[in-house]
C-alpha positions in Angstrom: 0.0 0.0 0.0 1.0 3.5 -0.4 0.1 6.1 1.6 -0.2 9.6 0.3 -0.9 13.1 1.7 -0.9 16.2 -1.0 -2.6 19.3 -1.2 -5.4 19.4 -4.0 -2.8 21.0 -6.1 -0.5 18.5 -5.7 -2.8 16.0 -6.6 -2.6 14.8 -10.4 -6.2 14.8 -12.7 -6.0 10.7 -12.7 -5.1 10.6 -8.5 -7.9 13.1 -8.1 -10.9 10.9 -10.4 -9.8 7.9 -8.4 -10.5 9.7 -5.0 -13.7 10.9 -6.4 -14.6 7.5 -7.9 -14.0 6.0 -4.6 -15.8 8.5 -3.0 -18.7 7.6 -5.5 -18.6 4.5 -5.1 -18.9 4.0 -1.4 -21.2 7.0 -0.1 -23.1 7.6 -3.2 -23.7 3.8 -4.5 -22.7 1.3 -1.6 -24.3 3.6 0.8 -26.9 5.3 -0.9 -26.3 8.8 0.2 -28.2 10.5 -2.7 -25.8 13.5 -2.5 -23.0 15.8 -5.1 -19.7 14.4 -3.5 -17.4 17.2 -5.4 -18.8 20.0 -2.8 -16.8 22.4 -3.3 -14.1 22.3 -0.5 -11.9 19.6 -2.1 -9.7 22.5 -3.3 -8.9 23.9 0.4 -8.5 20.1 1.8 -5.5 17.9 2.5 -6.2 14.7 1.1 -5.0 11.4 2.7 -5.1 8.1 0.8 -3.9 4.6 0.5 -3.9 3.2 -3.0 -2.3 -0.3 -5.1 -1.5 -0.4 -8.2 -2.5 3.1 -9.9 -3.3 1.6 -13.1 -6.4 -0.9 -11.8 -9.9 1.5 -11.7 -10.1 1.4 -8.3 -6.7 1.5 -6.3 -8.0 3.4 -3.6 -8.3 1.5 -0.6 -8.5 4.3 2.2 -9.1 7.9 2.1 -10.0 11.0 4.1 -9.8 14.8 3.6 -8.6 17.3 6.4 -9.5 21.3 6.8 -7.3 23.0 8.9 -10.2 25.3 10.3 -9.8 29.1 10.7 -10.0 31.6 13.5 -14.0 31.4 14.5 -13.5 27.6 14.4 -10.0 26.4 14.5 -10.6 22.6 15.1 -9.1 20.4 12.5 -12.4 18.7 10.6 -11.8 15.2 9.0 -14.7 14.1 6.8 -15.0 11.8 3.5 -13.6 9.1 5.4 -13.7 6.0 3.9 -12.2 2.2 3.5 -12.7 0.1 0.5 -14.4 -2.9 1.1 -11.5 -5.3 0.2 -9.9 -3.6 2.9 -12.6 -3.5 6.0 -11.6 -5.4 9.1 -7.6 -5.7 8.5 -6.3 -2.5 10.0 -5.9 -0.2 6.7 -8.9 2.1 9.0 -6.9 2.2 11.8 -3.7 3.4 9.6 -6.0 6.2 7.9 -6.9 7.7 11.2 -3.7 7.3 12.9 -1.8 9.0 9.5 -4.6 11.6 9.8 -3.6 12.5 13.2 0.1 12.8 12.3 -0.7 15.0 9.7 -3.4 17.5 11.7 -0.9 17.2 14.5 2.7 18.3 12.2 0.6 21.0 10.0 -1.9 22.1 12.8 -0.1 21.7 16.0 -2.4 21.8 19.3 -5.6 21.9 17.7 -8.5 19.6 18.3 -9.6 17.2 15.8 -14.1 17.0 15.4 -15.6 14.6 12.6 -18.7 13.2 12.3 -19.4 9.2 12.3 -22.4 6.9 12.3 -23.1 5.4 16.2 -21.8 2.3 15.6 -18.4 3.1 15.0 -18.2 5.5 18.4 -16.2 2.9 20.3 -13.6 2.5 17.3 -13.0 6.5 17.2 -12.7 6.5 20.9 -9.8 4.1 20.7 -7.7 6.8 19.2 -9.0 9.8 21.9 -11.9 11.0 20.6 -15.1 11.9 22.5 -18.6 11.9 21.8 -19.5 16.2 22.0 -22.9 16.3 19.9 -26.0 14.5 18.7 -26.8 11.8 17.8 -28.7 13.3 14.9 -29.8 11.8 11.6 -28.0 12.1 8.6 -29.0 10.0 5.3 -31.2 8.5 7.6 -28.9 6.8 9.9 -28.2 8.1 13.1 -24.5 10.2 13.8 -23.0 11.7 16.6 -19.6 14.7 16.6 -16.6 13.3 17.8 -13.8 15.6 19.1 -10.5 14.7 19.8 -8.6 17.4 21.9 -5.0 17.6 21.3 -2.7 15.0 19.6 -1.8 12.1 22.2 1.3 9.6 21.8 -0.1 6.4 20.6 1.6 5.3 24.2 -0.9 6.8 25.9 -3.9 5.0 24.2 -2.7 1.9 25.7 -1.1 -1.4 24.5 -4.4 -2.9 22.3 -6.5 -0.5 23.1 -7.6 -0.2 19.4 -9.7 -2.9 18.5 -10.4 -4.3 14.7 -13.5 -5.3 13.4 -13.3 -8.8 12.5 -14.3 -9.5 8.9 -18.1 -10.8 9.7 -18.5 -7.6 11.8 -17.4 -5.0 9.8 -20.4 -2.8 8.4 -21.1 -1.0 5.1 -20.8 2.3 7.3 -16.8 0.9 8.3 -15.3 4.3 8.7 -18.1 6.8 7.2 
């Protein structure tokens, strides 16, 4: 696997349709959310993503995009998360978050980290520091809740094993939404 992290204008025009088609193809299709993925705030991201063999249609295996915030709200926001479904259950989520971390914490330095994530997947996020701060509240008709992580902690602190993976049989359609 390689792991990537580039600004939108380091991305290249066949990097940035696979992200999109990714994108596509697990929240618009797998999931259903009826919605224009390219929103609009793609071009102020950081994009983070794991991809095989650039040359298959859909090397993409992991992927999330990062805003750095701004002075009325200067948490670090982490959305369009995502794993492919070859790749649920065998730790590639757990090396997109922790990368995502290390990069909000080397280009963002002492901010808190907020995203948004379906119920289920509370316990998995709190592995890595995060806390419940709002909802739950529907969105595409399943039920969500805000997740803040305050500052970046060693992965020392967190514990030995104190991030759990989804075995296979487990894992959910909404793995890292």
């Amino acid at each position: 696997m390689n792991w990537k992290t580039l600004d939108f204008e380091q991305l290249t025009a066949r990097e940035l349709y696979l992200i999109l088609r990714a994108r596509s193809a697990v929240f618009v299709v797998e999931q259903s959310h009826v919605h224009l993925d390219p929103d609009g705030r793609d071009e102020t991201g950081t994009h983070v993503f794991a991809a095989e063999d650039m040359s298959r249609s859909m090397p993409v295996l992991a992927y999330a995009r990062i805003h750095g915030g701004d002075a009325e709200d200067p948490e670090v926001v982490v959305d369009k998360i995502l794993t492919s479904p070859l790749r649920r259950g065998d730790g590639t989520a757990h090396a997109l978050i922790e990368r995502v971390l290390a990069v909000a914490a080397e280009r963002w330095p002492g901010r808190g980290v907020r995203l948004t994530a379906p119920v289920s997947l509370r316990g998995f996020y709190e592995a890595f520091g995060f806390r419940k701060t709002e909802g739950p509240f529907l969105e595409h008709g399943m039920p969500y809740i805000g997740l803040t992580r305050k500052s970046r902690q060693p992965r020392e602190a967190l514990g030995a094993g104190a991030v759990q993976f989804a075995s296979r049989e487990n894992a959910t359609t909404y793995e890292l939404l």
